[in-house]
Structures are given as structure tokens and as C-alpha cells.
C-alpha positions as CSV (number, residue, x, y, z in Angstrom):
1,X,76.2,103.8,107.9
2,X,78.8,102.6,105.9
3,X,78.8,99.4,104.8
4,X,80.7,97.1,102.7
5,X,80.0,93.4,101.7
6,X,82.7,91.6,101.7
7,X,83.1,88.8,99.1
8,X,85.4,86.8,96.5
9,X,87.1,83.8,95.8
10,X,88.2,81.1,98.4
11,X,91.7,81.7,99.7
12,X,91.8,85.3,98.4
13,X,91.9,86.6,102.0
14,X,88.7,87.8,103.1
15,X,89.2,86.9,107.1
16,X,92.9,88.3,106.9
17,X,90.5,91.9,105.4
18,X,87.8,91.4,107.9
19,X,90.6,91.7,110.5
20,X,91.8,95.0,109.0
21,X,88.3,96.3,108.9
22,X,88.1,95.6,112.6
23,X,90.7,97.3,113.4
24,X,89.6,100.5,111.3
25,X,86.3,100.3,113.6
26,X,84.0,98.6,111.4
27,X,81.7,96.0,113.4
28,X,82.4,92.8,111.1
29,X,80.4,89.7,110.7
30,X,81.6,86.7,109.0
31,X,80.1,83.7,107.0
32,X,76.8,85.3,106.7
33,X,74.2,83.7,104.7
34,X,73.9,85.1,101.4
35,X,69.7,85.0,101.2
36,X,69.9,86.6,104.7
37,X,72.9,89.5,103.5
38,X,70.0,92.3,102.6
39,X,68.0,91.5,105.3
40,X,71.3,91.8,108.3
41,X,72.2,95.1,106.2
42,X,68.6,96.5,106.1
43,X,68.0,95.4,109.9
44,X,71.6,97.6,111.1
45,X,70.8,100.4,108.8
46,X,67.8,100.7,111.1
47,X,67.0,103.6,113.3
48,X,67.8,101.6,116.7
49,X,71.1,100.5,115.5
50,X,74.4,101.8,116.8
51,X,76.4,100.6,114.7
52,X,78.0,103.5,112.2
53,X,80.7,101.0,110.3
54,X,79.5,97.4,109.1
55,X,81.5,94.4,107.3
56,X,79.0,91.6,106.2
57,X,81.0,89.0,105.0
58,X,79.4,86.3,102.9
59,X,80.8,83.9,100.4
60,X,80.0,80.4,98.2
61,X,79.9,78.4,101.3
62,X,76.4,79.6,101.1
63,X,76.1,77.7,98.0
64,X,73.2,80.3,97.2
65,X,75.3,81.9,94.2
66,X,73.0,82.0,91.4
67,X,73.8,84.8,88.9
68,X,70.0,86.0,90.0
69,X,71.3,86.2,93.4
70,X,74.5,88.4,92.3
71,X,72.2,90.7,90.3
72,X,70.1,91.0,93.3
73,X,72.6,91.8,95.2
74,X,74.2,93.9,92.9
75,X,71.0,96.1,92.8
76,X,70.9,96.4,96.2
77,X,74.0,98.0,96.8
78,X,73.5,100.3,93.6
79,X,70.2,101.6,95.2
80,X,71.7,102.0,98.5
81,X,74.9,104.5,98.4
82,X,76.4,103.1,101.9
83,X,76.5,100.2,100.4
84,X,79.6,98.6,98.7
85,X,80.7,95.2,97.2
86,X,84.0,94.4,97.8
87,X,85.6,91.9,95.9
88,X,88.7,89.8,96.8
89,X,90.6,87.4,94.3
90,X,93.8,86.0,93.5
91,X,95.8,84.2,90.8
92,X,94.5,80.8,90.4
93,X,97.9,78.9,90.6
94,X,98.3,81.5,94.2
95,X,95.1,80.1,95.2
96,X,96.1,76.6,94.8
97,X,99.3,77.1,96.7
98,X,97.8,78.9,99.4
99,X,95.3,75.6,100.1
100,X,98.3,73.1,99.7
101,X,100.1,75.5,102.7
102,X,96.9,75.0,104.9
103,X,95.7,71.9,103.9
104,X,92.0,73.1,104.2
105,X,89.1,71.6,101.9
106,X,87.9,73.6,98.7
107,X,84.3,74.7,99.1
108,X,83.6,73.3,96.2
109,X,85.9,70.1,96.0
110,X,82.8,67.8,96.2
111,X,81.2,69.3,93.2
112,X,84.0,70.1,90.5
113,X,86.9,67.6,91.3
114,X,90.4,68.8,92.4
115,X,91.2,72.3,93.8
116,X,92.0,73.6,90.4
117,X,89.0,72.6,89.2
118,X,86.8,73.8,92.6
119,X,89.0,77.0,92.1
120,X,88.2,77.3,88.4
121,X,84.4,76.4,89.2
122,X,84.1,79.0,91.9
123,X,85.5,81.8,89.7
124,X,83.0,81.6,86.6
125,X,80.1,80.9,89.5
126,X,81.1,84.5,90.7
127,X,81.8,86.2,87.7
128,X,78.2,88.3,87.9
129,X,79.5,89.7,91.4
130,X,82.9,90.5,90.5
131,X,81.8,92.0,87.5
132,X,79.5,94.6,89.4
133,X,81.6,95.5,92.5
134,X,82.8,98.8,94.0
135,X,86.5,97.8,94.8
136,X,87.8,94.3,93.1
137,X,91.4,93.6,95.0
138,X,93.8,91.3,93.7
139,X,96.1,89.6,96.5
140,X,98.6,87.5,94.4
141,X,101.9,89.5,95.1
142,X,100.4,90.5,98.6
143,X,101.5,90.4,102.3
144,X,99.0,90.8,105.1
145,X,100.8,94.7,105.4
146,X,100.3,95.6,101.6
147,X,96.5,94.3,102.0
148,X,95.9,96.8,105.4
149,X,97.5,99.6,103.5
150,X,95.8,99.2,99.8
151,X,92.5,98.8,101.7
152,X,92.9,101.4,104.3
153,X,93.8,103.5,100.8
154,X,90.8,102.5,99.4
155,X,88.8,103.4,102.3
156,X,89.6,107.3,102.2
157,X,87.2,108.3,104.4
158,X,87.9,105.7,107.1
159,X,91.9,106.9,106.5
160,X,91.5,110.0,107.7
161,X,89.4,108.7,110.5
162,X,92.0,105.9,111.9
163,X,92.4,107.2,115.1
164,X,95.9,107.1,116.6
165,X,95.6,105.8,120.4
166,X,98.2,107.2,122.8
167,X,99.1,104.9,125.8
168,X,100.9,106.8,128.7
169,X,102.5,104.4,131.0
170,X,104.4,105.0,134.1
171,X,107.6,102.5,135.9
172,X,110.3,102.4,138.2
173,X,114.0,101.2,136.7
174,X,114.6,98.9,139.5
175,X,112.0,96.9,138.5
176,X,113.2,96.5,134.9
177,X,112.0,98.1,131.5
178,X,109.1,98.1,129.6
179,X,108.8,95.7,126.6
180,X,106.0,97.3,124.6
181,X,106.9,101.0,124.8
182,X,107.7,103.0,121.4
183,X,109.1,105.5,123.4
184,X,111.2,105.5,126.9
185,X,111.5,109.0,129.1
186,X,113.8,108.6,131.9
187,X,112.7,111.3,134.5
188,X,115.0,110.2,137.3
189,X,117.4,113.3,136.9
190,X,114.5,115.1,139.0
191,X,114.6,116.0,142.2
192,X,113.2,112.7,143.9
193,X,110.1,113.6,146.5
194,X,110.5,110.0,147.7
195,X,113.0,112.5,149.7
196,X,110.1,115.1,151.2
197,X,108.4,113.4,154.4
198,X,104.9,114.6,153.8
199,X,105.0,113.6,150.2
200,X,106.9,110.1,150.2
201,X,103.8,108.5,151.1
202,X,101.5,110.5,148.0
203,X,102.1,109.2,144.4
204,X,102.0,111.2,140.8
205,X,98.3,111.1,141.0
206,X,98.1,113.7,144.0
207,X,98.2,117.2,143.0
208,X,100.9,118.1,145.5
209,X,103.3,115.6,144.1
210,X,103.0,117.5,140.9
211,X,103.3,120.3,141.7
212,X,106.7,119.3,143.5
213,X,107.8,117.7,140.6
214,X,106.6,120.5,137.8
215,X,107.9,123.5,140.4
216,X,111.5,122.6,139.3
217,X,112.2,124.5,135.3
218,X,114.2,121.9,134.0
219,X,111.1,119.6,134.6
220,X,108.5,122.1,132.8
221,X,110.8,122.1,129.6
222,X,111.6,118.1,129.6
223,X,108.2,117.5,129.4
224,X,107.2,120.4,127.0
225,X,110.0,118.7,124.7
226,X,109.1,115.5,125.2
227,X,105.2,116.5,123.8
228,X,106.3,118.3,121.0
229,X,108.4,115.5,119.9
230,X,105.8,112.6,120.3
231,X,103.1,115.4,118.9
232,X,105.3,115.7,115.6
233,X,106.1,111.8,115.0
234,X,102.5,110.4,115.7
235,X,101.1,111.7,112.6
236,X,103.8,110.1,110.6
237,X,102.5,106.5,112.0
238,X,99.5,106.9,110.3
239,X,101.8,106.2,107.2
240,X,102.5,102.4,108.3
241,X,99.4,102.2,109.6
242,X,100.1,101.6,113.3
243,X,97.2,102.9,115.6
244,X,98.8,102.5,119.1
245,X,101.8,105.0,120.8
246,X,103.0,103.4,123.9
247,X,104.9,106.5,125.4
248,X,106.7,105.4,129.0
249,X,108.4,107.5,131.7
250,X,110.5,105.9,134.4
251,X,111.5,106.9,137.5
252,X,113.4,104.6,140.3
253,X,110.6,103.3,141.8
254,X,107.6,104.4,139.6
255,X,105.7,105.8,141.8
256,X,106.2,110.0,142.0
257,X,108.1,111.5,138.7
258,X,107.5,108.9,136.2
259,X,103.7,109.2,137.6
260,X,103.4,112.6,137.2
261,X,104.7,112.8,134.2
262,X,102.5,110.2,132.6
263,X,99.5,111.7,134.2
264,X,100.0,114.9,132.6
265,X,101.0,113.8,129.3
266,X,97.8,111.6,129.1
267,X,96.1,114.8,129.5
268,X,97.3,117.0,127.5
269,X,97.0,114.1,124.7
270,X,93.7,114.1,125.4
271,X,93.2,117.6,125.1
272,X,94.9,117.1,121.6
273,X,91.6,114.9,120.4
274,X,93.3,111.8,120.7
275,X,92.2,108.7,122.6
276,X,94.3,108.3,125.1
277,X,94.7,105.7,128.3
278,X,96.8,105.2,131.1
279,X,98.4,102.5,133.1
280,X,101.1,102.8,136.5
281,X,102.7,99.1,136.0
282,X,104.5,99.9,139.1
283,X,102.7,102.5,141.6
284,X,102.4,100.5,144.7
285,X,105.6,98.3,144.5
286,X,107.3,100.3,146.9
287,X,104.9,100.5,149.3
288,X,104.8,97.1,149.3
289,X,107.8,96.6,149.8
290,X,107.8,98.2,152.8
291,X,110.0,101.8,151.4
């Protein structure tokens, strides 16, 4: 089990990282008592845990930081090789301003005076960790994006593994567009089998609706273009780091073409290795309509 903990300086972004983590797969566990970090890690790494990615998060607020402490837990993760320290800091006159933005108390402002003091104070208490973690990030000159991409490069193992999700979707026009979709397929130019009396009453789902639809050539090479296209631009996402493809086909009414369509591109996506899920926003609409 990989596992990092996840430390630093206040303000230096560790929730804004545990976020990232989470979305990376790691299971993530914030504000975790630092005399109780070994124990959490040891208790997961056990044989009845499922979990294969874990974030322990833990930080002064403990107010446990003795340089003992840091060595202890410095040991611990250089006897244990799924273990990593990672350390998060920033400029102090960064930190300062970040604080004034969100008006939030210093951990420390009780102890050391004002919050360049506290953020002083905090830094030379720490020193022992920083000085014997895996990965040491510094977030001055960073936005939330350049954090998700410098620690999903740091990660290299979970970079390879971030798993692009493919969401087929089906709609009907008349019922307006979809706002989330990366990609729109208009399959209206079919031939409609809202127009075939036994099959007005089927949808996309039922074989015999696509197998109307998919009888027809021009329908066999849209959608073997339309697969090849999404096929050759998803791995190029992986780049900004986006792991959803929302990829929508619309018919008139949503409930035959755009239906088959979406049906069969969620499987052969699927096929592909990638995780995939389906949704018909408008499938029954017209039926309740009374067409």
C-alpha cells in the first residue's frame, strides 16, 4: 500500500493536496493525531484492509512536534518503503498573505505572538521533518492547477494509473443541449425509427432498435469515426490532468438514435479498459408526453 504522510507548514496547502490525492484514488484522512499517525498507518497496512492508496494528513495542530517525534517518524517511513513524507511549505511573506486573505487564526498565534512570528515559530519547530522527507514542495508562485500537476508528476506511478472516465450520455434536441458535454454528436441525419410502428414504442436499449439504426452504412462509419476520434484525444487529457470525457449524442427526441449510439459507444469504451458510465437524460420524455 502506498502511502504518503502528508505534512508542512500552516497555509502551505495541504487540504488543497489532500483534494488532489483524492481524486488520484488515494483514501485521505485529515488532521490526524500525530502520536496516533504510525499506529492509523500500521492498522491499514494490515491484512484485512482494502485500502491500496492512503493520505494521512497530520500537522502542528497536534502540538506533538518534538524533534524526537520527527525522528520517529522519520524512521518509520525509512524502514517502511510504502511509506513517504511529504512536505509542503511556502514563502513566509506568501504565508502571511494567504492568512490575512482568509482571516483564519495561526496555530500557533497564542504561543509566539503575531502570524509572522507563529509562522517563523512553526518553521524552526518542523525543521527535523522537512529535513528528512521524500518530496518537500514549495507553493509560493503556485495555483491549485500547477500543485495537481507537479504532484501528480511526482507521483509517477499513480500518473500512469489516473484513469480517464468516459461518460456516454444520450438527448433529444427539442429538449435543449447538454451543458457538461466535451463532445456533441448529432445523429439526427439517420433514418428516424420513431417512423417504424413496431419499433416507435422500443428505445436504443432494445437490440432491434439497433440493429435498425446500425443496418444503415452511413451509421456504421459515423460511429466508427466518431470512436477513433474520442479514442485519439483522450489520452492527450491526461496532459491537463482532466479524468472525466463527457461524450453526448443527440437525436430529436432522445430516445432511439442518440440511445443507440451511446449504448454502443459505452461499450466499446469499456472494452477499451476504461471506466466508463452511462446516463439517457431524456429516454422517456416522449412517452410522456404522450408521442
Amino acid at each position: 500500500m502506498r502511502t504518503l504522510i502528508v505534512t508542512g507548514l500552516s497555509g502551505a496547502g495541504k487540504s488543497k493536496a489532500v483534494d488532489i490525492l483524492e481524486d488520484v484514488g488515494f483514501f485521505c484522512v485529515d488532521n490526524v493525531p500525530p502520536q496516533l499517525v504510525r499506529t492509523f498507518v500500521d492498522l491499514c497496512h494490515s491484512g484485512e484492509s482494502e485500502i491500496d492508496k492512503l493520505a494521512v494528513v497530520t500537522d502542528i495542530r497536534g502540538d506533538l512536534f518534538s524533534k524526537r517525534f520527527q525522528a520517529d517518524l522519520s524512521d518509520f517511513s525509512n524502514n517502511h518503503k510504502d511509506v513517504e513524507i511529504l512536505f509542503l511549505e511556502a514563502d513566509p511573506e506568501i504565508l502571511v498573505s494567504r492568512y490575512q486573505e482568509t482571516r483564519r487564526k495561526h496555530p500557533l498565534s497564542g504561543k509566539a505572538g503575531n502570524l509572522s512570528q507563529s509562522i517563523a515559530m512553526e518553521k524552526q519547530m518542523l525543521m527535523t521533518l522537512r529535513d528528512n522527507a521524500d518530496h518537500i514542495i514549495n507553493t509560493t508562485k503556485m495555483s491549485t492547477a500547477d500543485l495537481k500537476k507537479t504532484l501528480i508528476n511526482l507521483l509517477e506511478t499513480e500518473k500512469t494509473n489516473v484513469t480517464i472516465q468516459v461518460n456516454a450520455s444520450s438527448f433529444g434536441f427539442k429538449y435543449g443541449m447538454p451543458m457538461s458535454a466535451d463532445f456533441v454528436f448529432d445523429v439526427r441525419f439517420l433514418p428516424n425509427p420513431f417512423y417504424k410502428k413496431e419499433l416507435r414504442p422500443l428505445t436504443g436499449n432494445d437490440e432491434q432498435v439497433r440493429d435498425y439504426v446500425m443496418s444503415f452504412p452511413e451509421a456504421k462509419d459515423y460511429f466508427e469515426k466518431i470512436v477513433a476520434l474520442v479514442d485519439s484525444v483522450i489520452p492527450h487529457y491526461k496532459n491537463v490532468n482532466k479524468e472525466h470525457v463527457e461524450v453526448a449524442f443527440g437525436c430529436t427526441g432522445g430516445q432511439h438514435r442518440s440511445v443507440t449510439f451511446a449504448y454502443l459507444f459505452e461499450q466499446a469504451f469499456q472494452k477499451k479498459g476504461y471506466k466508463t458510465s452511462i446516463s439517457h437524460r431524456d429516454i422517456q420524455k416522449d412517452r410522456e408526453a404522450g408521442h
